[in-house]
PyMOL Python script that loads the backbone (N, CA, C, O; Angstrom):
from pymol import cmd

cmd.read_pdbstr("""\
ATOM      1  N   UNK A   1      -9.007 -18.776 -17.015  1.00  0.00           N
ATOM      2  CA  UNK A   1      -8.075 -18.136 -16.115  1.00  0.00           C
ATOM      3  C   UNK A   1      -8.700 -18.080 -14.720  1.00  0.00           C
ATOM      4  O   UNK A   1      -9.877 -17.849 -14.441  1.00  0.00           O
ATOM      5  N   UNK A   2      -7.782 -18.312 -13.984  1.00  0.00           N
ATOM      6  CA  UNK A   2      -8.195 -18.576 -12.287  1.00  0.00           C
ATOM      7  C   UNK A   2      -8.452 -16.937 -11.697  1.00  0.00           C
ATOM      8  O   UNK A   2      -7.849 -16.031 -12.272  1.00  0.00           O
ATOM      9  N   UNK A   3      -9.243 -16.657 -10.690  1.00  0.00           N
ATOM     10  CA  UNK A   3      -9.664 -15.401 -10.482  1.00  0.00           C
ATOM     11  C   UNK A   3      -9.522 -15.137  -9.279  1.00  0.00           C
ATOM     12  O   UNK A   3     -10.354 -15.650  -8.531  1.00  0.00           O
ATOM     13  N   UNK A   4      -8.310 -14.150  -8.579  1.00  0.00           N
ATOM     14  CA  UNK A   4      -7.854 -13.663  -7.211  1.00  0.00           C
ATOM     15  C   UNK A   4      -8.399 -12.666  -6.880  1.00  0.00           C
ATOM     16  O   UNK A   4      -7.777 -11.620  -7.069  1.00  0.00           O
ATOM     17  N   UNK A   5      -9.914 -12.588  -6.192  1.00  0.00           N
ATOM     18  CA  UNK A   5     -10.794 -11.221  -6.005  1.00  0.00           C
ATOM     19  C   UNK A   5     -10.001 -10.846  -4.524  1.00  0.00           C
ATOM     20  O   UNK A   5     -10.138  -9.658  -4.234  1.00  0.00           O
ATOM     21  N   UNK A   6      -9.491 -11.354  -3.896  1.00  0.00           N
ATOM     22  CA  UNK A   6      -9.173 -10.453  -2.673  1.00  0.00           C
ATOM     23  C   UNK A   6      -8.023 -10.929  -1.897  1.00  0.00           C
ATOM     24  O   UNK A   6      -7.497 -12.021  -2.113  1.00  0.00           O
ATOM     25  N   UNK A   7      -7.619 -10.073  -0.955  1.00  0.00           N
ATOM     26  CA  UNK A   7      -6.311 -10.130  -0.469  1.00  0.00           C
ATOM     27  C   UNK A   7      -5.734 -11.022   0.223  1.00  0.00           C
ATOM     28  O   UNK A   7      -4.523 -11.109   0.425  1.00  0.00           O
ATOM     29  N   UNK A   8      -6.670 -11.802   0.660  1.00  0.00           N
ATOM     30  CA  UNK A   8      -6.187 -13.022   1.635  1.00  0.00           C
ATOM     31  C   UNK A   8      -5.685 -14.596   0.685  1.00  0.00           C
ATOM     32  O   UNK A   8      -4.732 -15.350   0.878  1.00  0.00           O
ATOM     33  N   UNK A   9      -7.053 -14.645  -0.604  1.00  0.00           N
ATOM     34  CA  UNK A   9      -6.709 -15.407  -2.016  1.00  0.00           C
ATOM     35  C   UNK A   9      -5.087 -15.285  -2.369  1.00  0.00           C
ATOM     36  O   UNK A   9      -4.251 -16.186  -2.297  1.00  0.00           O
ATOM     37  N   UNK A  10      -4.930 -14.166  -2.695  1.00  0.00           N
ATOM     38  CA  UNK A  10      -3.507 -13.746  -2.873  1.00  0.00           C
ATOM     39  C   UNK A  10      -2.404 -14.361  -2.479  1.00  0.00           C
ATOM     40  O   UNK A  10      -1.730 -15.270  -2.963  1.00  0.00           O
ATOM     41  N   UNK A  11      -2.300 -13.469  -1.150  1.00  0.00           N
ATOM     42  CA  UNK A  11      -0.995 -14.103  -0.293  1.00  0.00           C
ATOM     43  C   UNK A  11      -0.967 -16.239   0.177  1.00  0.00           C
ATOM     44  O   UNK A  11      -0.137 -17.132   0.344  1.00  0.00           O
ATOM     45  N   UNK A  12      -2.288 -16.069   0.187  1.00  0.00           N
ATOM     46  CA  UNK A  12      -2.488 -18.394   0.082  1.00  0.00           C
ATOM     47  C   UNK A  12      -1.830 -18.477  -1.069  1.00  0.00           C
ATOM     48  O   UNK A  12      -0.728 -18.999  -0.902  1.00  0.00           O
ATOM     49  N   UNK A  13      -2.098 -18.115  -2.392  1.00  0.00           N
ATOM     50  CA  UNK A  13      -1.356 -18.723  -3.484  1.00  0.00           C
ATOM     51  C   UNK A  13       0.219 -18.053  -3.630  1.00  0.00           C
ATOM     52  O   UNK A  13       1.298 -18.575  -3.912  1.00  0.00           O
ATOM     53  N   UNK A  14      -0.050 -17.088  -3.405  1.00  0.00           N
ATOM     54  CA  UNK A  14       1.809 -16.436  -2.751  1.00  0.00           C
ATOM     55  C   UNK A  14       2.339 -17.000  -2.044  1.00  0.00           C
ATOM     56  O   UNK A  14       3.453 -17.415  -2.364  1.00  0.00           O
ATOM     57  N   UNK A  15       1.844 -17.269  -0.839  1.00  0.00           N
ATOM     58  CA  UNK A  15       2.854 -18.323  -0.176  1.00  0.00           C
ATOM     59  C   UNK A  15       2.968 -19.593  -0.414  1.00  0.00           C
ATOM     60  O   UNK A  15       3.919 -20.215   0.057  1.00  0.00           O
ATOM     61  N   UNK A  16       2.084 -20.157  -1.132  1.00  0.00           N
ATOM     62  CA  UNK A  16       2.365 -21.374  -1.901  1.00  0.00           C
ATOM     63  C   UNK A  16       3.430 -21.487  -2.933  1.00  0.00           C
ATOM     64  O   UNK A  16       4.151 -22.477  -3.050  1.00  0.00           O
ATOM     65  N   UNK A  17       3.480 -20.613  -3.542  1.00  0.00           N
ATOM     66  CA  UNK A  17       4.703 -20.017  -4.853  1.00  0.00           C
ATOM     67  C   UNK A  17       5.773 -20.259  -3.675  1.00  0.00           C
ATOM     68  O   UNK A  17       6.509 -21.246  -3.683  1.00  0.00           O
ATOM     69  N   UNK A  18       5.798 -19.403  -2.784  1.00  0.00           N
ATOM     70  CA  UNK A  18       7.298 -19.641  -2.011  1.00  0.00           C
ATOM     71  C   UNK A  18       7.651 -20.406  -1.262  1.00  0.00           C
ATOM     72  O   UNK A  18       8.741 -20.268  -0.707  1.00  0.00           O
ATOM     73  N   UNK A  19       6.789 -21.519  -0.994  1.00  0.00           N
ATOM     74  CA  UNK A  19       6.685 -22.969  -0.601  1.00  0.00           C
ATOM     75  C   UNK A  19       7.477 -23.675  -1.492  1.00  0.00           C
ATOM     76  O   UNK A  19       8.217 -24.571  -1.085  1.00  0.00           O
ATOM     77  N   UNK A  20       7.408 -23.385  -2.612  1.00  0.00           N
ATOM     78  CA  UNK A  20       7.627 -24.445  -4.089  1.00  0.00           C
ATOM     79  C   UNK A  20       8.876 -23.825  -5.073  1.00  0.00           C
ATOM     80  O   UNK A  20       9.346 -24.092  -6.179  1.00  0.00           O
ATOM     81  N   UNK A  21       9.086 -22.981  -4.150  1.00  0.00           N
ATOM     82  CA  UNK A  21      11.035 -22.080  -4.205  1.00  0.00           C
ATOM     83  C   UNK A  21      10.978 -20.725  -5.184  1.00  0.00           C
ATOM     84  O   UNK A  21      12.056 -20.237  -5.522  1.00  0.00           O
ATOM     85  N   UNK A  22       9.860 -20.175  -5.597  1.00  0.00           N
ATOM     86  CA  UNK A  22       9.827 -19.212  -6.382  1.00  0.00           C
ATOM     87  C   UNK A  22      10.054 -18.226  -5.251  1.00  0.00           C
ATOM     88  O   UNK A  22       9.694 -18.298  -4.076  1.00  0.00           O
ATOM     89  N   UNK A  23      11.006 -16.921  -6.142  1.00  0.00           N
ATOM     90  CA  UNK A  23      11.487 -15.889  -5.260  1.00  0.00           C
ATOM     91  C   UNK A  23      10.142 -15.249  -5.099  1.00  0.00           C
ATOM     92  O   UNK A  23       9.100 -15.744  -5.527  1.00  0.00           O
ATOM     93  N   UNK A  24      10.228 -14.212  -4.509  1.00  0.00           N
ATOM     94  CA  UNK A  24       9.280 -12.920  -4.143  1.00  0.00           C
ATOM     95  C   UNK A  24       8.961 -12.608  -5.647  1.00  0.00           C
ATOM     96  O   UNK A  24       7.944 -13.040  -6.191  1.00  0.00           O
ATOM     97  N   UNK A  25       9.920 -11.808  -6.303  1.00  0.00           N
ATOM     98  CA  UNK A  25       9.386 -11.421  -7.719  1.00  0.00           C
ATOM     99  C   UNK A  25       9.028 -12.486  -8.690  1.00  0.00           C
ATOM    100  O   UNK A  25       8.090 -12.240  -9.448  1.00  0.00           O
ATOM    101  N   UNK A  26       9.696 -13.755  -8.794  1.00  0.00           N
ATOM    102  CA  UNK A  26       8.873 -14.916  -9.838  1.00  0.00           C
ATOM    103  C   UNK A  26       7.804 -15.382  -9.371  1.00  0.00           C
ATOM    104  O   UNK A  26       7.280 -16.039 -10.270  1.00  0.00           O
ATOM    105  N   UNK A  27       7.013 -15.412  -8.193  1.00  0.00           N
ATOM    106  CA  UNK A  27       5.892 -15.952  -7.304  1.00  0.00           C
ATOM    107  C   UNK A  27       4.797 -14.662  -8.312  1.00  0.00           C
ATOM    108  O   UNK A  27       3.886 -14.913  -9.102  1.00  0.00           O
ATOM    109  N   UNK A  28       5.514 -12.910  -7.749  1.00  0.00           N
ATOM    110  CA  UNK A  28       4.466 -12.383  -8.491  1.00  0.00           C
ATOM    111  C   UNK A  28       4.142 -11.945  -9.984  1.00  0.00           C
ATOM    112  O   UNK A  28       3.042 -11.680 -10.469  1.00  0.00           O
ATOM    113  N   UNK A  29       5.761 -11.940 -10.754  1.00  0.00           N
ATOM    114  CA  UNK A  29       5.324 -12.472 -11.914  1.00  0.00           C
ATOM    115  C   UNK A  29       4.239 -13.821 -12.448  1.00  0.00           C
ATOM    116  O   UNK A  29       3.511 -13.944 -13.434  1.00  0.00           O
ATOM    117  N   UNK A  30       4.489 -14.551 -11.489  1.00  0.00           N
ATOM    118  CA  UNK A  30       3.718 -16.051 -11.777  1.00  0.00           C
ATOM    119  C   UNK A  30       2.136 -15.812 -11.869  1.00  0.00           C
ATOM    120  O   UNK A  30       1.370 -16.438 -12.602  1.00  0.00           O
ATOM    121  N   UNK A  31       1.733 -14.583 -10.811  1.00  0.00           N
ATOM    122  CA  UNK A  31       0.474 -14.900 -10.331  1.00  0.00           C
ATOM    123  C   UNK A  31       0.273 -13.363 -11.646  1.00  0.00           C
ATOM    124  O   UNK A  31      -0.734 -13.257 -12.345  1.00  0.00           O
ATOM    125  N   UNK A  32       1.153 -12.616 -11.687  1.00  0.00           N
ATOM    126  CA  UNK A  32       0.384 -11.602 -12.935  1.00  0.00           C
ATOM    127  C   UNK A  32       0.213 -12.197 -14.150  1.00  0.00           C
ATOM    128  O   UNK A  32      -0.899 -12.000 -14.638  1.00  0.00           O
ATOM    129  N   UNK A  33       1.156 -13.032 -14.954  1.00  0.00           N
ATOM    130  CA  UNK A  33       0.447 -13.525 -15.708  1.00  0.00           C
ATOM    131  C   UNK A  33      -0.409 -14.837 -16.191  1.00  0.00           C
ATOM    132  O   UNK A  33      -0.699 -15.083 -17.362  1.00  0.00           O
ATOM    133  N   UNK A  34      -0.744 -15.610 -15.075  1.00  0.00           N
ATOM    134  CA  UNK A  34      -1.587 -16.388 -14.904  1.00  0.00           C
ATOM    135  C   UNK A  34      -2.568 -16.544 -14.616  1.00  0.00           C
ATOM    136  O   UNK A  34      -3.218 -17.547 -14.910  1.00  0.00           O
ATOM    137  N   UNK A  35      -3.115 -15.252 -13.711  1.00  0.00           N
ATOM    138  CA  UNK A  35      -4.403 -15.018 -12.890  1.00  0.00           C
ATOM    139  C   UNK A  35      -4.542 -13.735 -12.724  1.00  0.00           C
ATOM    140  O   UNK A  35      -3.814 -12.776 -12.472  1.00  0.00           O
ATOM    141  N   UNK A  36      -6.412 -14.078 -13.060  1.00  0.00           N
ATOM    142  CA  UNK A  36      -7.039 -12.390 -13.217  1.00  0.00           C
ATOM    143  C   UNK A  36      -6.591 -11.912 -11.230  1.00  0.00           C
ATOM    144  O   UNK A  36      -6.695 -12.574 -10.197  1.00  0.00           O
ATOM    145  N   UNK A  37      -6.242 -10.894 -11.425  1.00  0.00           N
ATOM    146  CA  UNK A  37      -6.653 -10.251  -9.961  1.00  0.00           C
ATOM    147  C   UNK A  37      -6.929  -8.521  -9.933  1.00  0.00           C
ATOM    148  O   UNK A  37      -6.507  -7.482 -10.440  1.00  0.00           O
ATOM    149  N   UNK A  38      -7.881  -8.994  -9.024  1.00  0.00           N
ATOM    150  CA  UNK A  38      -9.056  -7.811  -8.725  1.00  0.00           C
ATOM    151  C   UNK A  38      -7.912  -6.377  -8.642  1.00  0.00           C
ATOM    152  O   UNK A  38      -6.703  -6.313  -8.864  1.00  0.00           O
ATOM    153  N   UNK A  39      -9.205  -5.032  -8.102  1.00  0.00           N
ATOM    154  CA  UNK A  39      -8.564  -4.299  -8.292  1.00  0.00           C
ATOM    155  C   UNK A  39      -7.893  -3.876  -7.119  1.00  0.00           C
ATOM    156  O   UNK A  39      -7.199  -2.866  -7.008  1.00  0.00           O
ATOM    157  N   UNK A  40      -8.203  -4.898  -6.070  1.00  0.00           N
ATOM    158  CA  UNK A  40      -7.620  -4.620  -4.747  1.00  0.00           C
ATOM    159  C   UNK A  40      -6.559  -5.688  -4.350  1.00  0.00           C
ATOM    160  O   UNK A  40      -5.816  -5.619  -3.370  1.00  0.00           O
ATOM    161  N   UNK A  41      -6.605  -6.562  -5.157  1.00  0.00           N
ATOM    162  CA  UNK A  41      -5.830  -7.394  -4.703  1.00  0.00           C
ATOM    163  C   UNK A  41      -4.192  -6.937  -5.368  1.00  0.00           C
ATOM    164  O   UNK A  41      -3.082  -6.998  -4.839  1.00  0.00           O
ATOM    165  N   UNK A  42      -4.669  -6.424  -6.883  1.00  0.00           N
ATOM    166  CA  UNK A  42      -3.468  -5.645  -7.115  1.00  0.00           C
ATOM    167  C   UNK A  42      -2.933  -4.853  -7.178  1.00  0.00           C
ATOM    168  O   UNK A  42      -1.793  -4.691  -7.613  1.00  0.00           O
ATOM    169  N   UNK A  43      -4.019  -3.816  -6.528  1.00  0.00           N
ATOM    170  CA  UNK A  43      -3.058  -2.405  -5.494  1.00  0.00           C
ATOM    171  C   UNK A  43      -2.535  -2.629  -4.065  1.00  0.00           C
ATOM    172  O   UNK A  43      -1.554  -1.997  -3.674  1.00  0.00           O
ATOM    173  N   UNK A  44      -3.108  -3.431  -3.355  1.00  0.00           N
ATOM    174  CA  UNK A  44      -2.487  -3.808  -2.335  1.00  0.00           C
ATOM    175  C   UNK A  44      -1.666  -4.722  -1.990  1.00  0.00           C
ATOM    176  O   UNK A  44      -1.104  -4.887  -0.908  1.00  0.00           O
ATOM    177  N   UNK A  45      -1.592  -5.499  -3.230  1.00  0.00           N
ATOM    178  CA  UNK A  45      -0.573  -6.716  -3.052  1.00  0.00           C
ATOM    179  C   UNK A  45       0.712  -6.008  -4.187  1.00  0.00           C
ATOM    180  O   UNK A  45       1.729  -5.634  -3.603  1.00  0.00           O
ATOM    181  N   UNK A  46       0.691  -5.854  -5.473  1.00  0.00           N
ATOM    182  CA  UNK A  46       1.438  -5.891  -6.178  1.00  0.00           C
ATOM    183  C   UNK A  46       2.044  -4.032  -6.324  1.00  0.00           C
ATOM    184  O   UNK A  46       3.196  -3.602  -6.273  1.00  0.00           O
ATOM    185  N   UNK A  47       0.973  -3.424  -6.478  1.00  0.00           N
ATOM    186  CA  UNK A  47       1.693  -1.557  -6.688  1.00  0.00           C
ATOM    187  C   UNK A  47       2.002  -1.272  -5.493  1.00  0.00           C
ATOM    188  O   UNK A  47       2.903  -0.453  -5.316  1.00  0.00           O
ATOM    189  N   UNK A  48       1.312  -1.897  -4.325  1.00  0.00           N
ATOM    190  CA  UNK A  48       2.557  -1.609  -2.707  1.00  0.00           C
ATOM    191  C   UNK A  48       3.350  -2.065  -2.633  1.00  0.00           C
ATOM    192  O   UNK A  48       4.154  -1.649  -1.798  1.00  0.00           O
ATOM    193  N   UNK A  49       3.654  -3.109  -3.353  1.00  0.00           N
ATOM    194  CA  UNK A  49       4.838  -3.833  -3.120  1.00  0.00           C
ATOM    195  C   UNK A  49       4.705  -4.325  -1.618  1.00  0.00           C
ATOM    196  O   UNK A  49       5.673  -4.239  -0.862  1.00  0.00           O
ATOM    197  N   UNK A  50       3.428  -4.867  -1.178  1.00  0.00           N
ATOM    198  CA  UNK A  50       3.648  -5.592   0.185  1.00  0.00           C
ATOM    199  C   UNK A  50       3.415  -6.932  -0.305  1.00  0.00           C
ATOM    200  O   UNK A  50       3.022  -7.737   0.539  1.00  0.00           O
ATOM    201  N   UNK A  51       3.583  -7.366  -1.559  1.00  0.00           N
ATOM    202  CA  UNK A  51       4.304  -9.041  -1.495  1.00  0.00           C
ATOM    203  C   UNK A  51       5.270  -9.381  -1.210  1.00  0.00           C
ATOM    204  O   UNK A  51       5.391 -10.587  -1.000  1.00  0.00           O
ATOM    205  N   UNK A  52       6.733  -8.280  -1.021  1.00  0.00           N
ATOM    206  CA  UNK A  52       7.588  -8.486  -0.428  1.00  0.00           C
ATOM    207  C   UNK A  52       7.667  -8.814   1.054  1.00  0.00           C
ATOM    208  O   UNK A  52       8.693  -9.346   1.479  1.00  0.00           O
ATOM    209  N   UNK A  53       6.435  -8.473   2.050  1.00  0.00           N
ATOM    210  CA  UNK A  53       6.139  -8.809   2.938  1.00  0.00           C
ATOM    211  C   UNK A  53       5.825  -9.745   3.541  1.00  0.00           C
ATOM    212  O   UNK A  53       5.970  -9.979   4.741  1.00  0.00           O
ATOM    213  N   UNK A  54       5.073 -10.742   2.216  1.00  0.00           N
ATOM    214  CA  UNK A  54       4.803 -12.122   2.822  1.00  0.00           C
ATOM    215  C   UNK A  54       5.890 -13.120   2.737  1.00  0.00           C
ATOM    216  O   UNK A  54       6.641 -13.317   1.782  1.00  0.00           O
ATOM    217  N   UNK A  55       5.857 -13.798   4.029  1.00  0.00           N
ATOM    218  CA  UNK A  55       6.749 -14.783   4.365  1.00  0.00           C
ATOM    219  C   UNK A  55       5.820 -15.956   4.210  1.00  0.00           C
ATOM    220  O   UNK A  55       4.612 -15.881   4.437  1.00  0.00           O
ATOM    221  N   UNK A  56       6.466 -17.085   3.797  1.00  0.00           N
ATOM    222  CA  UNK A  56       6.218 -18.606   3.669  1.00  0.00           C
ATOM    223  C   UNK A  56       5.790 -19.432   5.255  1.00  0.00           C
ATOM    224  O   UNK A  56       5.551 -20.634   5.377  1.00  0.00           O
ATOM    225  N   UNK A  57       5.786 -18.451   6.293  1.00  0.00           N
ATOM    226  CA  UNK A  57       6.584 -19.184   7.292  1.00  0.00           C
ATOM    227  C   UNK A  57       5.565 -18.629   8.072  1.00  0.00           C
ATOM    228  O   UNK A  57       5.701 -19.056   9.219  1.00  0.00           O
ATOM    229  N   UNK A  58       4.411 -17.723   7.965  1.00  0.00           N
ATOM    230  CA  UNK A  58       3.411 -17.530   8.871  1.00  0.00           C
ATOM    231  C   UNK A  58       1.955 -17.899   7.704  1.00  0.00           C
ATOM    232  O   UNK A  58       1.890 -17.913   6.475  1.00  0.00           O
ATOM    233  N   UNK A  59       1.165 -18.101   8.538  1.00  0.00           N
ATOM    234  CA  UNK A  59      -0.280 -18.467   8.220  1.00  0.00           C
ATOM    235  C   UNK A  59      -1.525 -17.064   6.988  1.00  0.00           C
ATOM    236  O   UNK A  59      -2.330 -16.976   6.061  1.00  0.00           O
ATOM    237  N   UNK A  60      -0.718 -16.304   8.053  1.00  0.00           N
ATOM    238  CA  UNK A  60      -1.577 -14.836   7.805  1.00  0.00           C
ATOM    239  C   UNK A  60      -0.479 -13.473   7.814  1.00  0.00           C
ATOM    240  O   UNK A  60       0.508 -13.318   8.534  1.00  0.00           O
ATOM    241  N   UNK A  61      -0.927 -12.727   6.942  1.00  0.00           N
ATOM    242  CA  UNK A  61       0.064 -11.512   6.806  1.00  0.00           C
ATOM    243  C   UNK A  61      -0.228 -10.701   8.289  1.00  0.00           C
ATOM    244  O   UNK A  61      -1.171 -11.048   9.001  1.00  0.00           O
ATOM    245  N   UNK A  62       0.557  -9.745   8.615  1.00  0.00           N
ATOM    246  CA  UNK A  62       0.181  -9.596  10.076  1.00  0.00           C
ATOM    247  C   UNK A  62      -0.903  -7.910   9.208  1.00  0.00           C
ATOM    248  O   UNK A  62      -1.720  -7.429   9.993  1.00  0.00           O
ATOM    249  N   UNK A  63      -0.839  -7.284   7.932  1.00  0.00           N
ATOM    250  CA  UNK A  63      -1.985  -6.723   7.905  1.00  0.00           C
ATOM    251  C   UNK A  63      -3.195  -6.994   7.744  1.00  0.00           C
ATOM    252  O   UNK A  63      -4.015  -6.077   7.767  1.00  0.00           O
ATOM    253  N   UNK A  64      -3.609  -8.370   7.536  1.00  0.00           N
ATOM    254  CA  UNK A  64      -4.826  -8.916   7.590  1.00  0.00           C
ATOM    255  C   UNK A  64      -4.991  -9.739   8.681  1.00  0.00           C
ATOM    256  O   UNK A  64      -6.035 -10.294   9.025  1.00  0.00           O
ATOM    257  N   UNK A  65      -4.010  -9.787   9.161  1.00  0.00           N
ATOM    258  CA  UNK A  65      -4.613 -10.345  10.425  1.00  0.00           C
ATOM    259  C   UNK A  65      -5.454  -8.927  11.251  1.00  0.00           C
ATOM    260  O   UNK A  65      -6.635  -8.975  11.596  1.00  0.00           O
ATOM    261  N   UNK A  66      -4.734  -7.971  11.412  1.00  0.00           N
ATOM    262  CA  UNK A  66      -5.112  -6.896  11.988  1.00  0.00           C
ATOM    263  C   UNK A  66      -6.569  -6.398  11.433  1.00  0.00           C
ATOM    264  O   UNK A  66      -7.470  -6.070  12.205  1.00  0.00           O
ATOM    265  N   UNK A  67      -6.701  -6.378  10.000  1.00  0.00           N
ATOM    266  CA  UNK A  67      -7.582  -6.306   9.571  1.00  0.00           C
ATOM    267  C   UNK A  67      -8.817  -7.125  10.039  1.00  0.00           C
ATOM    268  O   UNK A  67      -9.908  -6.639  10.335  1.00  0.00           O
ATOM    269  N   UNK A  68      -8.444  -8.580  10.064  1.00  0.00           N
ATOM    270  CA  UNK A  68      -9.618  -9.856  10.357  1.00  0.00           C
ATOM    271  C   UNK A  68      -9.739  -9.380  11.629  1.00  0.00           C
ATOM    272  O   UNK A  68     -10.925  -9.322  11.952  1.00  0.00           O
ATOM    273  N   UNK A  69      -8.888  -8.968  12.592  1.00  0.00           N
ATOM    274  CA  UNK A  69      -9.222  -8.777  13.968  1.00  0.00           C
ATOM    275  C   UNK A  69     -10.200  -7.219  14.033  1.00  0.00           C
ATOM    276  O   UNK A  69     -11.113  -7.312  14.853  1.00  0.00           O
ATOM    277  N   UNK A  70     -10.148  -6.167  13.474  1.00  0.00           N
ATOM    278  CA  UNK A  70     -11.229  -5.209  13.529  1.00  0.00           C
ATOM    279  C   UNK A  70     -12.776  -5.503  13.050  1.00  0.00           C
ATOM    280  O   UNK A  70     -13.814  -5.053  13.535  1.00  0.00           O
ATOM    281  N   UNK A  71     -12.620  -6.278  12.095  1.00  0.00           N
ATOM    282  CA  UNK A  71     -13.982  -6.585  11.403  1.00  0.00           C
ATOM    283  C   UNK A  71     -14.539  -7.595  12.675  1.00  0.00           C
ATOM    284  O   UNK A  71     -15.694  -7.561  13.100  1.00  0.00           O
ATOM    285  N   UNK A  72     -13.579  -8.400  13.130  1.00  0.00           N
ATOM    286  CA  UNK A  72     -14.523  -9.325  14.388  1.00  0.00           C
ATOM    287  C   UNK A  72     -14.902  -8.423  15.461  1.00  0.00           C
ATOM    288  O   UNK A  72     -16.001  -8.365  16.013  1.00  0.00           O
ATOM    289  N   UNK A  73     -13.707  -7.617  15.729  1.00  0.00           N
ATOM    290  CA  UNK A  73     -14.412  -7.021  16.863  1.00  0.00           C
ATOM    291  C   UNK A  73     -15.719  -5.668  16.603  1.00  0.00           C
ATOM    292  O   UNK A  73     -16.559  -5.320  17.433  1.00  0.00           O
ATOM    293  N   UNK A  74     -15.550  -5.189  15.386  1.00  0.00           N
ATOM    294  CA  UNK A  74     -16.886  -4.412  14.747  1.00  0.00           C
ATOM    295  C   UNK A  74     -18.221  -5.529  14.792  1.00  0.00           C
ATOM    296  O   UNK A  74     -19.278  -5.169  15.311  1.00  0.00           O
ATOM    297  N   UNK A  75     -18.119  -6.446  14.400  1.00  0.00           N
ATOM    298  CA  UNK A  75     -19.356  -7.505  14.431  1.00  0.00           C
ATOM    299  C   UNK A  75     -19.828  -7.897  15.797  1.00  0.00           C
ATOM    300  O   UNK A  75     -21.020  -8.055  16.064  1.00  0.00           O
ATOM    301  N   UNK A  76     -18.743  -8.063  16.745  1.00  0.00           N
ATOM    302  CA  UNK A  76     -18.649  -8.439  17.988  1.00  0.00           C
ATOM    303  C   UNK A  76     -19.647  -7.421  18.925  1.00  0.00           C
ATOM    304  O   UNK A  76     -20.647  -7.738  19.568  1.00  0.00           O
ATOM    305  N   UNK A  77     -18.979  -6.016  18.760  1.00  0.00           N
ATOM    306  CA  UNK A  77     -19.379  -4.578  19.597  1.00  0.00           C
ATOM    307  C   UNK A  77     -21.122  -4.507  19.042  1.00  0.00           C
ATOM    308  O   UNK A  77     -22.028  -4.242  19.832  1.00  0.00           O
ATOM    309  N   UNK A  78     -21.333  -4.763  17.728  1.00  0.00           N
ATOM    310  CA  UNK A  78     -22.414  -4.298  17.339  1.00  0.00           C
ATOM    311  C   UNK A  78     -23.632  -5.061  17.720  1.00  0.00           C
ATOM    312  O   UNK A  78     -24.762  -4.572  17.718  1.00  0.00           O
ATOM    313  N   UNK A  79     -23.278  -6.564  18.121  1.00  0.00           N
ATOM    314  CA  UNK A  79     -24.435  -7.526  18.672  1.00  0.00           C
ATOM    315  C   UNK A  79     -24.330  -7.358  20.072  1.00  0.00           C
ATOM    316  O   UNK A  79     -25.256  -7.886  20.688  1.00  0.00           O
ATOM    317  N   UNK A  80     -23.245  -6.620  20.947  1.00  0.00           N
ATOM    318  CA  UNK A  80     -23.346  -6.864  22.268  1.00  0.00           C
ATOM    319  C   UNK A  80     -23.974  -5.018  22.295  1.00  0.00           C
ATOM    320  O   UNK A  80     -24.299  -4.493  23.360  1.00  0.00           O
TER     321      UNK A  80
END
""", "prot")
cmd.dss("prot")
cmd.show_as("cartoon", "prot")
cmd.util.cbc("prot")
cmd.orient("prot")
């Protein structure tokens, strides 16, 4: 069994599901019973119900983008 440790894993193979015409709920039925996922990937993706959030049609969810953008600028602040 294929193994989804974190949130960004997720929504790539989520939006691949909805690339390939699976709705919102058969994409995450697909990925619950096919693949282990962590314990963050499935409180924040699946018991929030913010897979309804991801669209096919952007690169990055806009909460991880926000996310990727604090951690750069924490890494950023801390070497300057």
């Amino acid at each position: 069994m294929i193994w989804i440790n974190d949130r960004f894993s997720f929504d790539e193979v989520f939006r691949l599901l909805l690339l390939m015409g699976f709705s919102h709920e058969s994409a995450k039925n697909y990925l619950i019973n096919n693949y282990s996922l962590s314990a963050i990937a499935f409180q924040e993706r699946i018991e929030n119900k913010s897979y309804m959030n991801i669209s096919s049609n952007e690169y990055i969810s806009t909460d991880l983008m926000k996310l990727k953008k604090e951690v750069f600028n924490e890494i950023f602040l801390n070497n300057n």
